[in-house]
C-alpha positions as CSV (number, residue, x, y, z in Angstrom):
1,X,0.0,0.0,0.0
2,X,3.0,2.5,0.6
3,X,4.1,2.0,-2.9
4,X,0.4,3.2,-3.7
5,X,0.0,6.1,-1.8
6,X,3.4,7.3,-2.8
7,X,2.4,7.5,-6.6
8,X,5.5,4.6,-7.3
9,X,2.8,1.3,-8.3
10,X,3.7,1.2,-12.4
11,X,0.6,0.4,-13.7
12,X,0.3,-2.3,-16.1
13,X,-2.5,-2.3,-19.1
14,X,-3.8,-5.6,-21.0
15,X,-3.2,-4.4,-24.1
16,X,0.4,-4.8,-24.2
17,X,1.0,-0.9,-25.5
18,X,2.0,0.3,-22.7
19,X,4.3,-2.2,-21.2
20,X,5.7,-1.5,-17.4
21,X,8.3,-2.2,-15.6
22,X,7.3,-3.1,-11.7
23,X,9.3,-0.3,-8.9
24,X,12.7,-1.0,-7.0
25,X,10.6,-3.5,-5.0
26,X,9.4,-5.3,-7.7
27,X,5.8,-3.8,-6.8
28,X,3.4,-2.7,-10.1
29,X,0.2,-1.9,-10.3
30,X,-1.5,-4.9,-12.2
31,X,-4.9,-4.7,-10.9
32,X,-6.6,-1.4,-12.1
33,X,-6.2,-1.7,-16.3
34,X,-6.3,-5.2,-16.7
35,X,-7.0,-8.5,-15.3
36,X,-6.0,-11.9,-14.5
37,X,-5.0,-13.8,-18.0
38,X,-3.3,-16.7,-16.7
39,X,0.3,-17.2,-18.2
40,X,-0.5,-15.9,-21.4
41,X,1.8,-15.4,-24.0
42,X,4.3,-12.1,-23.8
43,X,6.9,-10.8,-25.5
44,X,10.0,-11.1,-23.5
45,X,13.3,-9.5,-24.5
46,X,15.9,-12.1,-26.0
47,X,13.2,-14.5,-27.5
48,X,12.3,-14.4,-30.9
49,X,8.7,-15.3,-30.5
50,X,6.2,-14.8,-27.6
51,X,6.8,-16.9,-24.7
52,X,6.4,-19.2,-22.3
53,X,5.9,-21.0,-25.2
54,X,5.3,-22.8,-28.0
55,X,8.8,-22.8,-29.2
56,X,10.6,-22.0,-25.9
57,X,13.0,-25.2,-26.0
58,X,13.8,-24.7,-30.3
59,X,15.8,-21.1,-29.0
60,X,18.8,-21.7,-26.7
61,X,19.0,-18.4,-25.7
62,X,15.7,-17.9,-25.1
63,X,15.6,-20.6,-23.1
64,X,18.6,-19.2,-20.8
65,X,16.6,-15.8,-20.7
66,X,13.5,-18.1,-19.6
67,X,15.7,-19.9,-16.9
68,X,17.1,-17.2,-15.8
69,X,14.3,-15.3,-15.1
70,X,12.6,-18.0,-13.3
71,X,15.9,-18.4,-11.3
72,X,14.8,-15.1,-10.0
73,X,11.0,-15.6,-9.6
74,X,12.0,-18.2,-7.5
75,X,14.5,-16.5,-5.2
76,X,12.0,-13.9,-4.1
77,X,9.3,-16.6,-3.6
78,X,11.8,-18.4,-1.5
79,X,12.6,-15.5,0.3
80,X,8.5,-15.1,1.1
81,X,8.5,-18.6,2.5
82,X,6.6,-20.1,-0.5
83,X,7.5,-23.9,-1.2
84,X,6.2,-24.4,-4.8
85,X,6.0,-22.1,-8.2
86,X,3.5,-23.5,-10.7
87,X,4.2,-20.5,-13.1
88,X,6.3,-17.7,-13.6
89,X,5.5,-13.8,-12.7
């Protein structure tokens, strides 16, 4: 709620043209323009086609992107005493 109040809550929109980046905490605000999709399918910077999938594992550097960004996902879920990931964020 701080990152609210203080105006620093990017917010995100579903149409994808207006792509944001979440604060220094990792906070953004992905509730008040869109809604919940699921995984989806998202450009992601260093893959050639949207991802998670379909052709994740055909594009060896997009796959080390992927890893790498789930790498993180699940550092911070760690570090919020979650056990399990089922998807990325």
């Amino acid at each position: 709620q701080a990152s609210v109040d203080a105006g620093d809550c990017p917010a995100a929109h579903l149409d994808g043209k207006t792509p944001a980046q979440p604060n220094s905490k990792g906070e953004c605000n992905c509730w008040q323009y869109s809604h919940s999709t699921g995984t989806g399918f998202w450009p992601l910077e260093g893959c050639s086609e949207e991802q998670p999938l379909p052709k994740l594992w055909k594009d060896p550097s997009c796959v080390d992107v992927v890893m790498s960004n789930w790498k993180k996902t699940a550092a911070i879920a760690k570090s919020q005493g979650y056990k399990y990931l089922t998807t990325p964020l």
